[in-house]
C-alpha positions in Angstrom: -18.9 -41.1 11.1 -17.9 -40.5 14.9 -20.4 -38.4 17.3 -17.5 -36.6 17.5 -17.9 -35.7 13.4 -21.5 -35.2 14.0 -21.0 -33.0 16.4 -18.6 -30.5 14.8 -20.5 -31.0 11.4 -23.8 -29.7 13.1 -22.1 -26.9 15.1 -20.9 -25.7 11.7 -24.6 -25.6 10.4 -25.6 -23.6 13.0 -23.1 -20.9 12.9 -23.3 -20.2 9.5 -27.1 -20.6 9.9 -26.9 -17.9 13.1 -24.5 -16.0 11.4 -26.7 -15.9 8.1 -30.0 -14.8 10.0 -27.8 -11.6 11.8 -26.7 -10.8 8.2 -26.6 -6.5 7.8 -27.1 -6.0 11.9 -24.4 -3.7 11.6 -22.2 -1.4 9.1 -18.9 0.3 9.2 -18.9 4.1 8.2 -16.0 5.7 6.8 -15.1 8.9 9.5 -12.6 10.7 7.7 -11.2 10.3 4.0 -7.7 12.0 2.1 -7.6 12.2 -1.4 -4.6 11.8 -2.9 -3.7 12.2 -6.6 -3.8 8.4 -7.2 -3.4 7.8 -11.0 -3.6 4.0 -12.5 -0.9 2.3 -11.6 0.9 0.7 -14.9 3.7 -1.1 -13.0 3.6 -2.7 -9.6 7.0 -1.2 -9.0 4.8 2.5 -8.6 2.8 1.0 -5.8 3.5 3.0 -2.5 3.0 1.7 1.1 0.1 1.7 2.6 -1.1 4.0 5.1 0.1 3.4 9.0 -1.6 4.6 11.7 0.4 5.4 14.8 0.3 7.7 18.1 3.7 9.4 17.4 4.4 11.4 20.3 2.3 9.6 23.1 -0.3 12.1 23.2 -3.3 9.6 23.1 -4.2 10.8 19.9 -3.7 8.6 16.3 -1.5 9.9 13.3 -1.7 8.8 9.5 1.1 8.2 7.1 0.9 8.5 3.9 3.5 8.3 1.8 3.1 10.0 -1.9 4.7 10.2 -5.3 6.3 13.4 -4.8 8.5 11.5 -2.3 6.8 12.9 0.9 5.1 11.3 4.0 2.2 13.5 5.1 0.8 13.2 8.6 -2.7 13.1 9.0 -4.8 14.2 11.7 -8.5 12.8 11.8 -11.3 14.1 13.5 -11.9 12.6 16.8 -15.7 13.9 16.6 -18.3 13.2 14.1 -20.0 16.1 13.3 -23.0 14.2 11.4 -23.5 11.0 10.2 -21.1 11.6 6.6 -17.4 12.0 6.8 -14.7 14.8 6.9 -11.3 15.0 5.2 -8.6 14.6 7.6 -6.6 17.4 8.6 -2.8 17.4 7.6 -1.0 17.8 10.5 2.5 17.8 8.7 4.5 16.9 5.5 8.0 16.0 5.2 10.1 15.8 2.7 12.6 12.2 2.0 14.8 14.3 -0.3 18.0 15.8 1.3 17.8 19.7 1.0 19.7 20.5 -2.1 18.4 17.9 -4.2 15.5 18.6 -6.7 15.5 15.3 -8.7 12.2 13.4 -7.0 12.9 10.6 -10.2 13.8 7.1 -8.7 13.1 8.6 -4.6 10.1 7.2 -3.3 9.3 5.9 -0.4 8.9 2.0 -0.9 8.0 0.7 3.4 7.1 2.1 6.6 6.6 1.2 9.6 6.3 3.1 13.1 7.6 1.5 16.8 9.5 2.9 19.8 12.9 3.3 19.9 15.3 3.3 23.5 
């Protein structure tokens, strides 16, 4: 075995050692939540997008979109401020519809990807 070998081996006991005695030093704490009317999904074909999060109209603040079964995207708006140490439901901002105006058939229409950018 090379010093070289040694070395790396002995750094890696130490790390996990370090990172091992640190364990729990901090936590992540859900701020907002949305519940949505998630039922089990059966096929993987059901399975939506997930969530994006995205400053839409360059306003500083971050947006949420969700898409849903209903063949929607809702925008959420979460609270900037905690009021306490729990969570809050976040705020829908707006809800748009994928379906063109005359159409009520929502079977098949889904949303299936999204994705948010800037366009010139």
């Amino acid at each position: 075995m090379r010093k070289r070998d040694l070395a790396i081996l002995m750094l890696s006991a130490f790390s996990i050692f370090f990172s091992l005695q640190h364990e729990g030093d901090f936590s992540f704490r859900e701020a907002w939540f949305h519940l949505t009317d998630e039922y089990p999904i059966k096929y993987e074909t059901d399975r939506l997008p997930p969530p994006i999060v995205s400053d839409l109209n360059g306003d500083g603040k971050k947006k949420i979109l969700v898409a849903t079964h209903d063949a929607k995207i809702q925008v959420l708006e979460p609270h900037l401020r905690r009021v306490d140490e729990g969570f809050s439901e976040a705020r829908l901002f707006t809800e748009l519809s994928l379906l063109p105006d005359k159409t009520r058939v929502v079977t098949g229409r889904r949303a299936v990807a999204m994705a948010t950018g800037v366009i010139e």
